[in-house]
N, C-alpha and C positions, 0 to 999 in steps of 0.2 A: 656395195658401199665403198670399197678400196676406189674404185674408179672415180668416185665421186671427189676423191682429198687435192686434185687437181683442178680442179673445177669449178676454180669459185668465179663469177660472172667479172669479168673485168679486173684478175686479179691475176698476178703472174707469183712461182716461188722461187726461190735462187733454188742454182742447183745442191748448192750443201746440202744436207741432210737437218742441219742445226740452226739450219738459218729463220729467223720466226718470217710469214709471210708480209706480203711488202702493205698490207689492204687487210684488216682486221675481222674477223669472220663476225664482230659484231656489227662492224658497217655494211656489209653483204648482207646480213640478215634482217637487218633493218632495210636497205632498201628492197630485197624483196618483199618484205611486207609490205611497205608502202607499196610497189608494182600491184602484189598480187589485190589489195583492199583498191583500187584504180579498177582494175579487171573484175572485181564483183559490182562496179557500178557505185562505188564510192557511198554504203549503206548509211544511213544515221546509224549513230552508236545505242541512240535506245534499243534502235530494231533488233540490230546484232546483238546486244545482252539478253532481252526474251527470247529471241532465237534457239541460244545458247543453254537458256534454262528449259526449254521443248523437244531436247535431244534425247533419246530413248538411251539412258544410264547414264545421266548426268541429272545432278542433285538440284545445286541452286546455282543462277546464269553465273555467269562470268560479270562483275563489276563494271560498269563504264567508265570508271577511270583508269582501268588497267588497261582498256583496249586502249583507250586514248592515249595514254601514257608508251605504248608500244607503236601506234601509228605515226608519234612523233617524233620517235627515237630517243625518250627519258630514261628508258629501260629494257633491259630482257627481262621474260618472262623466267620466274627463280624454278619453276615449276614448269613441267612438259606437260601434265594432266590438266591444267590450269589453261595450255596453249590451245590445246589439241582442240577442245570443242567452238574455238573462233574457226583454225583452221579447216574445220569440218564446214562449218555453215559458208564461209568466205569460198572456198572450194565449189561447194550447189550452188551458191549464186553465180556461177562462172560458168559451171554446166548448163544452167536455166536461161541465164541469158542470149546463148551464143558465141559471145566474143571470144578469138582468138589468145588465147592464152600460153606464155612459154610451160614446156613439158618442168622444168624442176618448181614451177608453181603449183603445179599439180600432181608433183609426189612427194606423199606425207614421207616416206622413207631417207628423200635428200632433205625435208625440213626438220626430222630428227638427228640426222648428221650434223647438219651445221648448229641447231640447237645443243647440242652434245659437245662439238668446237667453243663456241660461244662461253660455255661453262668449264671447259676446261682452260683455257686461258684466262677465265681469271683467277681460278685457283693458281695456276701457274704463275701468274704473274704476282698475287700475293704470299706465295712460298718462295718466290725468286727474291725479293724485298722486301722479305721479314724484319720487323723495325724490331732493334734490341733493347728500346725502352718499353713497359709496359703501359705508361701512359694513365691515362685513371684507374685502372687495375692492377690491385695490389701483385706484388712477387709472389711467385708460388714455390711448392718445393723444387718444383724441377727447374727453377729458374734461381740457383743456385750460385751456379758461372758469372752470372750479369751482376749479383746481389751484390753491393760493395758500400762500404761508408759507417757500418754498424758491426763492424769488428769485435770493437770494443764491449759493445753490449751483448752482444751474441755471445762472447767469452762469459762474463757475468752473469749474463742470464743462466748457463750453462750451469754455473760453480752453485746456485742459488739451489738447482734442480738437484744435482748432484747431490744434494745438504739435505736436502726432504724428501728423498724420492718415498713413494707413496702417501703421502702428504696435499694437501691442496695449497698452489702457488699462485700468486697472482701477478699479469704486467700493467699499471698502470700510465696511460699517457694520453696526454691532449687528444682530442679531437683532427683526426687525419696526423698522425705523428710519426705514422710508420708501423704501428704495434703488427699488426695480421702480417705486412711483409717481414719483419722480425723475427714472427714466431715459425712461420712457412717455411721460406728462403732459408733463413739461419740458423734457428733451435732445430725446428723439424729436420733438414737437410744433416743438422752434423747429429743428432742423434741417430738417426736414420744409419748412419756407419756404424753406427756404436752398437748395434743387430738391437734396437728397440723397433717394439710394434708402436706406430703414431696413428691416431685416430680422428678429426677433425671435424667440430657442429658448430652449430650456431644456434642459441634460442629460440628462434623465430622457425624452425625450421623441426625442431628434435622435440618430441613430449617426456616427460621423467619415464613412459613405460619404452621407449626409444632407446632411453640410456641404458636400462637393463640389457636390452637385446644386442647390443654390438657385441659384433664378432671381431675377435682379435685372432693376432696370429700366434704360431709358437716361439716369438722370441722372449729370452726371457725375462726383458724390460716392456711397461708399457708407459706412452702417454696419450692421455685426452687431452683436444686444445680446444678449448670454448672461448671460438672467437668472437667478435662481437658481444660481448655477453652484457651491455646494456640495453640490450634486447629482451630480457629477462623482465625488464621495467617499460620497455616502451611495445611490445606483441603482449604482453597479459597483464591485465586489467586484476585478474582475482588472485589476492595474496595466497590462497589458498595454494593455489598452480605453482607461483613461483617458490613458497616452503614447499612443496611437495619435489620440484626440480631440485633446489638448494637438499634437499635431504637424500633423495636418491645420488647426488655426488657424490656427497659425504659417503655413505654407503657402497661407492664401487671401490674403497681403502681398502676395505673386508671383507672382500669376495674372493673364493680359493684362484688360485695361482700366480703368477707373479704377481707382485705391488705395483698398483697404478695409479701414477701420480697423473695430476690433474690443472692443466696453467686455464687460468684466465685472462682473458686480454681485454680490459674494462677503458669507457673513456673516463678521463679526472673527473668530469663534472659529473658522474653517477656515482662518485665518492661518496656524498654522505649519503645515498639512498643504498650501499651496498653497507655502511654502518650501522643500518636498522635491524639486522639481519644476524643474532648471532654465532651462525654458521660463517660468516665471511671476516668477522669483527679480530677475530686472533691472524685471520689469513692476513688481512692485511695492516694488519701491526706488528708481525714478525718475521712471515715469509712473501714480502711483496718487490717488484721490481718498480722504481721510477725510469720510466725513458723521458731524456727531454731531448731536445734540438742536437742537428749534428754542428760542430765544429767547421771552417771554412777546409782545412783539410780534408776532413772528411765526406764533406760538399763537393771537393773536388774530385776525389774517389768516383763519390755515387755515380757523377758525371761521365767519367772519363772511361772506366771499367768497364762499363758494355759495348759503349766505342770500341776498343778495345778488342772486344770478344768477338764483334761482326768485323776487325780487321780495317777498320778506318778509322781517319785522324778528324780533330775539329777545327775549323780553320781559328786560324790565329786573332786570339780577343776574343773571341765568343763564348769561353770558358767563363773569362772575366767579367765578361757582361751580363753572362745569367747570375752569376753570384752574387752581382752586387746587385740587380734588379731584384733578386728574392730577398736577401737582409735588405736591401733600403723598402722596402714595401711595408706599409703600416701606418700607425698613427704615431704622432709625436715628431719633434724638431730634432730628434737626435737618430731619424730613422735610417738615413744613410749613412753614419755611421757604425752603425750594429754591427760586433765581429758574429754574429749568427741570425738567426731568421724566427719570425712567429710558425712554431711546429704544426699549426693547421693548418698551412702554407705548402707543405713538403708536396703532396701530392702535384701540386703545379708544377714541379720540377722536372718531373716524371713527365707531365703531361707536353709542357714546352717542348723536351727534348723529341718526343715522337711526333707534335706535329714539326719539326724542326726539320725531322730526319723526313717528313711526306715530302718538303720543299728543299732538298739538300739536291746539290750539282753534281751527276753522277753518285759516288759513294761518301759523299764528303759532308756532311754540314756545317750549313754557310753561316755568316751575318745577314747576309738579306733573306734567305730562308727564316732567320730568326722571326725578323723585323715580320716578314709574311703571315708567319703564324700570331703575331700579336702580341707578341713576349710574353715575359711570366705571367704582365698585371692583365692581360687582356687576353691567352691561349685560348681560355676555355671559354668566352664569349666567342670569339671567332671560328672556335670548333665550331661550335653549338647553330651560331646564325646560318654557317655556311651549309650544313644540314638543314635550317631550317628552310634555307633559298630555295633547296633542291626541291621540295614538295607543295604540292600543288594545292588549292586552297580548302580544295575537300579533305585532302590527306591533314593539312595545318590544325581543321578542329579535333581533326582524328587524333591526330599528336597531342594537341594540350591533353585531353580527357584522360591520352593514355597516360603521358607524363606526371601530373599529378593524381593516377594510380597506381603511381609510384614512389608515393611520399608519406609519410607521415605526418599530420602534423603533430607538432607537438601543444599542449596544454600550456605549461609552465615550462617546460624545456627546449632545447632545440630540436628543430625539425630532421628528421632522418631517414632513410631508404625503406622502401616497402617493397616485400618479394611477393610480386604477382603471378598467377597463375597465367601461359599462355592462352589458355581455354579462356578464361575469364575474360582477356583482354579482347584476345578475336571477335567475342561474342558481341563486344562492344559499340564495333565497327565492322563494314569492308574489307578496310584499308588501313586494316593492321599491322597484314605481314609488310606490307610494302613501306609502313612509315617504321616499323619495327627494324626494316635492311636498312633501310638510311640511319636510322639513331646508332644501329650497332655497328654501321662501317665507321660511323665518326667515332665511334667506343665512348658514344654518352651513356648507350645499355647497352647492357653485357647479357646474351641469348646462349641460356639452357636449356637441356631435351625439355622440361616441361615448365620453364617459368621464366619469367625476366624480371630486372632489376637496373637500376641505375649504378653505374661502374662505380660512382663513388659520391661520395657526399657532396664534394667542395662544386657540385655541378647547382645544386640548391642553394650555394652561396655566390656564385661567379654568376651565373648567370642570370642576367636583370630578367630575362622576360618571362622566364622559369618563378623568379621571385615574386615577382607580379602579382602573376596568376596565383599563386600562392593564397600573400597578404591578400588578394581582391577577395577572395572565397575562402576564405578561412573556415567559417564557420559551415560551410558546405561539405569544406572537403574533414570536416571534424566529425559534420554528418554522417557521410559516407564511410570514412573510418569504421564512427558506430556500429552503420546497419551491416558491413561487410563483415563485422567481427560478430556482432546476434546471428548471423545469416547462417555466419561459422558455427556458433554454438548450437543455432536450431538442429544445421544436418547432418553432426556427429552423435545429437539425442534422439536420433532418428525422425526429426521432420514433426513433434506436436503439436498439438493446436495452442496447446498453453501457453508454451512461447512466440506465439505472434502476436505482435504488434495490435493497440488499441485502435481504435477510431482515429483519435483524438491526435496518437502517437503516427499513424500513418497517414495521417493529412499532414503532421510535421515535413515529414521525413519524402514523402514522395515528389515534390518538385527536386530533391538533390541524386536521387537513384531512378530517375523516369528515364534515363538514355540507357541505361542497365541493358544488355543485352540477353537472350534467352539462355538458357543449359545451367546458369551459374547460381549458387544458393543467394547470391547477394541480388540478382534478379527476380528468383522463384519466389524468396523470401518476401518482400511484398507484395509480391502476386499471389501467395497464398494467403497472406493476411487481408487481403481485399476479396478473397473468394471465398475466407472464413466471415468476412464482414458480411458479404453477400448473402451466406448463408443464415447468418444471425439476424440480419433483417428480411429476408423471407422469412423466419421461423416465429418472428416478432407478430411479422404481417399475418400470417397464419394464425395466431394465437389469438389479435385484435377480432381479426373476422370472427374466429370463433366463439372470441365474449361476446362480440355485438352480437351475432347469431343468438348464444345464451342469453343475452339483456333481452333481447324480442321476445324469445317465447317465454322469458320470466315475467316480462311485461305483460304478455296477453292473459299466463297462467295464473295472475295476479288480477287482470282485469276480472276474468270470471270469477278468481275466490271470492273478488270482493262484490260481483255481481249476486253471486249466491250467499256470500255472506250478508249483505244485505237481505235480499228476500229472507231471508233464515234470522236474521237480525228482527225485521217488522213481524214476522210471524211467531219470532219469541220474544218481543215487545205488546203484540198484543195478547201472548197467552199470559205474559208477567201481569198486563195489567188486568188482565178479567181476573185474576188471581188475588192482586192488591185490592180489587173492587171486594170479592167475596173474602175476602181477608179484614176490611175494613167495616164492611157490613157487619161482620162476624162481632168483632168488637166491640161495635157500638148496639147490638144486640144486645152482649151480655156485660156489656156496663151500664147500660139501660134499667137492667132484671135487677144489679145487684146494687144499682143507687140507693135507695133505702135502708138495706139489711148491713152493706159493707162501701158504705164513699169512698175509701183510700182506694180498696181497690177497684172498685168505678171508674174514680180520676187515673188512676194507673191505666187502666185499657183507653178512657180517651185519649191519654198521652202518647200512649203507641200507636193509636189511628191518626192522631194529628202528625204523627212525624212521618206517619207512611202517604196521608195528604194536609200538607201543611196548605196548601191553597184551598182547602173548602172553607167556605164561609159557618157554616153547621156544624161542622165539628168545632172552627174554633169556639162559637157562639155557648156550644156544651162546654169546654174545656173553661171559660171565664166563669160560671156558673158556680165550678169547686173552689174560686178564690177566696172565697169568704166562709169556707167549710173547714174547719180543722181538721188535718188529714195523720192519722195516727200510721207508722209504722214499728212491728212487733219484732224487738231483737231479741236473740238467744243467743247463748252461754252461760245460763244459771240453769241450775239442774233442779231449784226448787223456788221455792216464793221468793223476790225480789221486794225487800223491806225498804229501802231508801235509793234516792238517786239523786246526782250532784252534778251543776253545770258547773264547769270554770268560769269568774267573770269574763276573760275574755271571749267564752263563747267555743271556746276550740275541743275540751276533755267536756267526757262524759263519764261520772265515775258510777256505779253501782253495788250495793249491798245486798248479798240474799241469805237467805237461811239456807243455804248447801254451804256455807261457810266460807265464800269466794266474795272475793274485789276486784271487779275489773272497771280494767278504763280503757278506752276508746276515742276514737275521734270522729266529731259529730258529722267531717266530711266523708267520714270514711266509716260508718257507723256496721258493718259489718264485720269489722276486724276487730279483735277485742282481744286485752294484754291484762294476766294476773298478776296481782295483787304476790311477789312471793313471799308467802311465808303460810304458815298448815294451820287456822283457827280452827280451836278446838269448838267452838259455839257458834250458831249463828250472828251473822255482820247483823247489828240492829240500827248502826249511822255510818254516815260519810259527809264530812264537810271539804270545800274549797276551803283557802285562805285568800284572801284580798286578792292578793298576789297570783295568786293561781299555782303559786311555786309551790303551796304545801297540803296535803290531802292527811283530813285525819280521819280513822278507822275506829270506828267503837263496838263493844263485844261484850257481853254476858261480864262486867266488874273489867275492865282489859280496855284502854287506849292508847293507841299510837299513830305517833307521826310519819308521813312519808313524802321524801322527794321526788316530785313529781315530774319536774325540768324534762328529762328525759322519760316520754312515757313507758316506753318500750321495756325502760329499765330502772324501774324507782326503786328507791335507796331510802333506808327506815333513820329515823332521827334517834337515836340512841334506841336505849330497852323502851317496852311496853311499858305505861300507868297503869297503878291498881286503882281503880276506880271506884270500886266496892259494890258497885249497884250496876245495874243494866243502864247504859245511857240511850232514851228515847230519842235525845234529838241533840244535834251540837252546831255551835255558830262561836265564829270568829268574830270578833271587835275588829269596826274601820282600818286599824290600825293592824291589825294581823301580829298585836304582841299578846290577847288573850284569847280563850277557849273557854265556852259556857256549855254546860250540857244540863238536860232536866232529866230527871226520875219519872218511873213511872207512876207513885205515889205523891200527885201533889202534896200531902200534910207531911209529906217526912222530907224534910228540905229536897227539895222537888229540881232547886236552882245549883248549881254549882262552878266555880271561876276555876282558872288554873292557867300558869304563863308556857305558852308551847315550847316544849323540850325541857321543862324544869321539870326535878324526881322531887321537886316537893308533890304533899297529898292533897287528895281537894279537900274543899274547907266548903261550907255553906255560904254564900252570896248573901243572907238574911238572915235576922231570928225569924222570919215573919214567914209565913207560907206564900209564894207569888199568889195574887190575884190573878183569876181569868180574866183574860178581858173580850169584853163584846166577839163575835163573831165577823171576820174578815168574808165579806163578799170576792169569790174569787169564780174563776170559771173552771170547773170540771170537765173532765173526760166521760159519761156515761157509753159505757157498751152493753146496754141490755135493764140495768137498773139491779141495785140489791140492796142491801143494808150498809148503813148509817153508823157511826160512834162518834165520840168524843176525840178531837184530834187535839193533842198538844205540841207546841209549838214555843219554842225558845230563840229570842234575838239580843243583842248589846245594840243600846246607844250608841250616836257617835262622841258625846260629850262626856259621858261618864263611863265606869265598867258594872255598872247594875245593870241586871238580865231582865228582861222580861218574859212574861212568860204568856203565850196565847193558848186560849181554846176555842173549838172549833167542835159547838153543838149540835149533834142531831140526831132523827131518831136513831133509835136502840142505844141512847147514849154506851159508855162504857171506856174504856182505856186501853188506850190504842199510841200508834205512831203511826203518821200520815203527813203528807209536805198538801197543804191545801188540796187535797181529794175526799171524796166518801170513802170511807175503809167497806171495803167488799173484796171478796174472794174473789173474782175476778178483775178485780182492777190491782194495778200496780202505783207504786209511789209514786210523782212524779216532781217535775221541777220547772220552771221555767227557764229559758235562755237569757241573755241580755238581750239577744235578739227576740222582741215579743213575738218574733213568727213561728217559734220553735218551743216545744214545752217534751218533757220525758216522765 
């Protein structure tokens, strides 16, 4: 390998020892590439990338824009594992072919030397020309030396800490104002002497169980610096996260050994969202820092001090000219005048000067250096484009995607830096790492062991095409935000089904993560919610077949019940009706036998044969037959002879007297139900009349009358006390009028007649000196059930015109004296009455 350091094809080296060589080991290595890719036959670049991916331990090919990019001389390869499997294939195609080949083409050992060259000159060359401005990257602790122009605050800051140590302090200032370099550079760096342990997070970055775990050292001061901590608002979504962060701070005042005090460094405009909070509400109303803009002094400081420190001057007027180009910048007529600058601004200052120093003559920087870089109003557009020159058109889309998954955006706020995972990004594209070395040699991102990020904000505001792409997709990259942050929460709760995305929600959401590359949960994540969707409709589809399936054979299991129900239906349709048939024969059999001795109940069994067949002509033809028959039915509830019975005029009560001493009434539709009379007669009931009205029922008894209300049958109500009446009343009748009451004797010659006004306690009185006359016999129609004896029936009515009573008898044989409603009096027969309905008689 020594022998080879002389050696480079067409390159000669001075004999110093120190002298660099005159022909750059990356232009040697570039054209042997190109040489040796001539000498394998000038392959297509598809061929050679599957070539590449078909090598026995090697993964996936090698990219076609990398090869490309190195066959044209845009780049070295940052990686030798990355080289090696071109070189391999380019090599066989050189053996396979034939052709003459020089010998250092065909040893990989002098293309790891000068790959080795290659990489070491450029480290060397940018350790040689370390630029002592940081540029969009804030100052750090160890950049202490360079730090200059916030003296002042850093002293204050200091006195603030001093005052509250173990306390929570706050730095409050604009947006890019300098806070993070402040507390780094300055707080940090001079406590740092004072033997404190300093400890440094960020939100986005640290969870409340993170804060527990830091390890400190044994000095016996501490500080925490939670920088960025508007992050606290713009990484977590759930209030719950950020009280739980806010409370675990609070909480590391009160943990054994030393006091640890706690600075934040917030931008102004998360003021009032750190107000809601009140854990922060006292911090920053009595122990808070304002930083505002520096002073044109102090401006000139910032400038000139690192100059300074690398041992070079600025040339003459270019001091002056960045200072006024940063204060005149802004809106308003009075903007070049401004003794200071908009403190969102500062970062440009920073940035001017280092690309100042890329275009400075020797160790000096110039004015036309200046001008090159684009001044303060235009640095970081010209960083930005001149990077984006360098990349080729594949790499460009590569760039935007990765670029703004780098952003935040914001909802109602401003847009801010998003710290991505390397993995995440890679997976993205190819041509990550390759657009990832150009973004971070311009120090638009800043590249850590495992994530990158954009060097600083003001790159989201400077730069138009950045903004762009932005505002063009907002609501994309709002998307994206979303799904990246559920993606997160899915794979810290180990991966559920619960939290995947709907149907509905992942038809949303998937034209904005469909370029998502594999390995990363914001990719998995709706790849599993679409395998869980998969799953749920097979499991759908499964369950449909298996109804349909069940709908079939319930279908067919049905056709036969109802095949067999049927046949089983007609065979117990015709055993019903041979049944109905001797059922109705049956009937008319024994209504037949018993028409003579018993018609009611005759007509009763026709009636049950006609309903069981109302379409026979014969049976009806019997059943019209009993219309003109008087058909008796036998009610109980008298336990002995029933003496008298009362229709209501209206037709509705049926009232009844018996010798067991009971009055019941009834109703003539319901003539089975029957309601006492209450009250305990000591004698048998010998009358019962209606009044007109029907409202009033009177009782008569062995000397004993009274009245009762009837309104309510269920429950009659007596009209004051009983009338002594003196005598047994035979028969009693209400006047038209329902204000008198006649009743007779059973002795016509002993005033037979008797008046009296209902409800009056006067006595009865005789109707006449004269004994009533019988009159004539009333032709009326009887009940005969079998035939018996005959008496004398007496009968009592009132005119409508006067209140004289009259008095009827009712001769026949075995005359004798009796009480009877137009019937023969026989021990088998009962009183009876007729209805107002002539259909109806009792």
């Amino acid at each position: 390998m020594e022998r080879l350091a002389g050696r480079f094809e067409g390159a000669t080296v001075a004999a110093s020892g120190d002298a660099e060589p005159r022909i750059s080991p990356r232009i040697v290595f570039l054209q042997r590439f190109s040489r040796l890719y001539e000498a394998a036959g000038n392959p297509k670049l598809e061929a050679l990338s599957r070539a590449t991916g078909r090598l026995p331990g090697h993964g996936e090919a090698v990219p076609i824009q990398r090869i490309s990019d190195w066959r044209t001389g845009r780049a070295i390869p940052a990686r030798w594992e990355t080289f090696e499997p071109v070189l391999s294939v380019l090599r066989r195609y050189v053996r396979e072919s034939g052709r003459p080949a020089a010998p250092e083409l065909m040893n990989e050992q002098q293309w790891k030397w000068l790959w080795d060259r290659c990489i070491r000159e450029r480290r060397d060359a940018t350790a040689s020309t370390r630029c002592p401005y940081p540029g969009l990257t804030e100052y750090r602790q160890t950049d202490f030396e360079l730090f200059s122009g916030r003296e002042q605050a850093t002293t204050e800051l200091l006195t603030l800490i001093d005052s509250n140590e173990g306390q929570l302090v706050a730095l409050v200032g604009a947006s890019d104002a300098g806070k993070s370099s402040l507390v780094a550079a300055g707080v940090a760096a001079a406590l740092e002497t004072r033997n404190w342990s300093i400890r440094t997070v960020t939100p986005s970055r640290t969870s409340a169980h993170d804060l527990t775990n830091i390890v400190w050292g044994e000095e016996e001061h501490r500080l925490l610096v939670v920088d960025q901590f508007e992050e606290l608002f713009t990484s977590r979504e759930s209030d719950r996260e950020r009280t739980e962060f806010l409370a675990t701070l609070d909480s590391l005042r009160a943990q054994d050994g030393p006091p640890t005090t706690v600075i934040i460094a917030v931008r102004a405009d998360f003021y009032a969202r750190c107000m809601e909070y009140p854990a922060l509400l006292d911090t920053l109303a009595e122990r808070s820092y304002l930083l505002g803009p520096m002073n044109r002094g102090e401006l000139t400081r910032a400038v000139t001090r690192p100059a300074e420190v690398a041992g070079c001057t600025l040339e003459n007027g270019l001091l002056e000219l960045i200072i006024n180009d940063l204060c005149g910048m802004g809106e308003g007529a009075d903007a070049t005048e401004r003794r200071t600058y908009d403190p969102s601004l500062l970062p440009l200052l920073s940035h001017v000067m280092a690309a100042t120093w890329r275009h400075r003559k020797g160790r000096k920087p110039t004015l036309a250096g200046y001008r090159e870089a684009g001044g303060v109003r235009g640095s970081v557009t010209t960083t930005a484009e001149t990077a984006w020159a360098e990349l080729t058109e594949t790499q460009r889309a590569a760039a935007k995607n990765i670029l703004l998954a780098l952003v935040n955006a914001g909802r109602d706020t401003k847009d801010t830096r998003r710290i991505a995972s390397r993995d995440e990004i890679a997976s993205t594209t190819t041509e990550a790492d390759v657009v990832l070395d150009v973004l971070a040699t311009s120090r638009l991102v800043t590249l850590e062991k495992d994530t990158a990020y954009l060097t600083h904000e003001i790159v989201l505001d400077d730069w138009r095409r950045l903004r762009d792409w932005i505002d063009e997709d907002r609501v994309g990259v709002l998307e994206r935000q979303r799904v990246n942050t559920d993606a997160a929460d899915w794979s810290r709760a180990g991966r559920p089904a619960s939290r995947l995305y709907s149907t509905s929600r992942l038809v949303e959401i998937r034209n904005q993560v469909g370029d998502s590359g594999s390995g990363t949960p914001a990719a998995e994540f709706p790849a599993a919610a679409e395998a869980e969707r998969d799953r749920r409709d097979r499991r759908a589809h499964r369950l449909k077949v298996a109804a349909a399936l069940t709908a079939v054979v319930v279908l067919i299991l049905a056709g036969l019940f109802y095949w067999k129900s049927n046949q089983a239906g007609q065979n117990s349709a015709l055993a019903a009706q041979r049944s109905t048939d001797e059922l109705v024969a049956s009937l008319l059999s024994k209504a037949e036998g018993m028409e003579g001795s018993d018609p009611s109940l005759s007509a009763q069994l026709v009636m049950a044969a006609y309903r069981l067949r109302a379409a026979d002509p014969d049976i009806a033809s019997r059943l019209l037959r009993f219309q003109t028959l008087p058909l008796a039915t036998t009610l109980s509830g008298h336990g002995n002879r029933v003496n008298q019975v009362a229709i209501s005029p209206d037709g509705v009560l049926l009232a009844s007297a018996g010798s067991d001493a009971k009055v019941l009434l009834r109703e003539i539709a319901d003539p089975a139900h029957a309601a006492a009379i209450p009250e305990s007669f000591s004698a048998p009931i010998s009358s019962v009349a209606f009044s007109p009205q029907g409202r009033i029922l009177a009782v008569g008894t062995e000397g004993r009358l009274r009245l009762w209300d009837v309104s309510n049958p269920l429950h009659p109500n007596a009209f004051g006390p009983a009338v002594e009446s003196g005598t047994k009343a035979v028969h009693l009748a209400f006047s038209p009028d329902g204000r008198t009451l006649a009743r007779t004797h059973p002795n016509p010659s002993a005033h037979p007649c008797a008046m009296a006004q209902p409800g009056a306690s006067t006595r009865w009185a005789p109707a006449s000196p004269e004994p009533c006359r019988p009159r004539p016999p009333q032709t009326l129609r009887t009940v005969d059930r079998g035939g018996g004896r005959g008496g004398p029936q007496w009968r009592c009515h009132l005119r409508a015109r006067n209140r004289v009573p009259a008095r009827h008898r009712h001769q026949g044989p075995d005359a004798g004296p009796g009480l009877g409603c137009d019937t023969r009096r026989a021990p088998h027969l009962r009183p009876h009455h007729h209805r107002p309905d002539p259909r109806t008689l009792a």
